[in-house]
N, C-alpha and C positions, 0 to 999 in steps of 0.2 A: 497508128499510135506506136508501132513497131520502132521508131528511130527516136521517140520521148524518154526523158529520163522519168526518174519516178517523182522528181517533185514538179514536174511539169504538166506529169499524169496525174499526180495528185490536188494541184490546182486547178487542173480541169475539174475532176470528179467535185471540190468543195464549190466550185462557180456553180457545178448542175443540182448540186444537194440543195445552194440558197433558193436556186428557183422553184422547192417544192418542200418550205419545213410543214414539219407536223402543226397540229392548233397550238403546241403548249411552247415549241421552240417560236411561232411568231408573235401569240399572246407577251413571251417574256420578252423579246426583240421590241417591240412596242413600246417598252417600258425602259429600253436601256440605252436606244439607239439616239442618237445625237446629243450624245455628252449629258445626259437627262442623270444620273448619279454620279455627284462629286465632280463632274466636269469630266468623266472619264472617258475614254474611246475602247468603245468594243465593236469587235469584228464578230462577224459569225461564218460556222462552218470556217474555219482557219486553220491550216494545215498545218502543223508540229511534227517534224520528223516522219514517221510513215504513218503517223496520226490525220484523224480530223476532228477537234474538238467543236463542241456545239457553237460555244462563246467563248471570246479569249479578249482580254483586256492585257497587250502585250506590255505595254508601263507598269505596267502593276503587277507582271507575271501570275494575272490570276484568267483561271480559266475555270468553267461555268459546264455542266453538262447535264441535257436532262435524260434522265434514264424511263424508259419505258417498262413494257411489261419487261418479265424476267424470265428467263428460261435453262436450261442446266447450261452450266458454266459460265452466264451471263456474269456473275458474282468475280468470279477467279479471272476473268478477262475484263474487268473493270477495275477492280484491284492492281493485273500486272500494267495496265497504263497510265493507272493515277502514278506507280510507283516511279513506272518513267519519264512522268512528267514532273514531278516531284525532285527525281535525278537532276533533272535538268532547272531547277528553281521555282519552279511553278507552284503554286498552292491550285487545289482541286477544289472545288465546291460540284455538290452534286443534288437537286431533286429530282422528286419523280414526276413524271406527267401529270398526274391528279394534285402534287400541293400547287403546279404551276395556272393550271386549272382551275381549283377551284380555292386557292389561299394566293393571287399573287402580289399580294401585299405582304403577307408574311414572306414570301420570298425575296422583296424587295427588301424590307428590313435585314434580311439576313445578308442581301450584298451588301448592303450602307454597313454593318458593323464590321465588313471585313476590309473595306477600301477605305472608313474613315484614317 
């Protein structure tokens, strides 16, 4: 990997993260993947800058992320990336594991109010 750049490295690493999401990133991928809201195309694990966000619906510069347990500085390092995704046009939507678990209809209502 020595002669890759970093987005080449990076779309490696998001091709091997699809082949192994968590219960709550494929529970919500179920729900979103072929144009199933609003007609819209979402990618997952999709690489942004030195990023990799969970879900990204690049038309619509929205991207989707579910956050897991928390741990010190999880907060302040979720913040400075929402910030520069944001920078870059993006709106951030964020749940946790357990609303996508075990509410994910209220999660789906919450994408439908933001891509109507």
């Amino acid at each position: 990997m020595a002669n890759l750049s970093k987005k080449q490295i990076s779309m490696i690493h998001a091709r091997e993260m699809r082949k192994l999401p968590t219960p709550a990133e494929d529970k919500l991928w179920q729900r979103i993947r072929h144009h199933q809201i609003n007609n819209i195309h979402f990618r997952r694990q999709h690489p942004i800058g030195d990023y990799i966000v969970d879900f990204c619906a690049p038309a619509r510069k929205l991207i989707i992320e579910i956050d897991g347990g928390f741990h010190a500085g999880q907060f302040d390092y979720d913040s400075e990336r929402t910030a520069i995704f944001e920078s870059k046009g993006y709106s951030v939507l964020r749940f946790r594991n357990a609303e996508v678990l075990e509410n994910i209809e209220q999660v789906i209502q919450e994408i439908k109010k933001v891509v109507k």
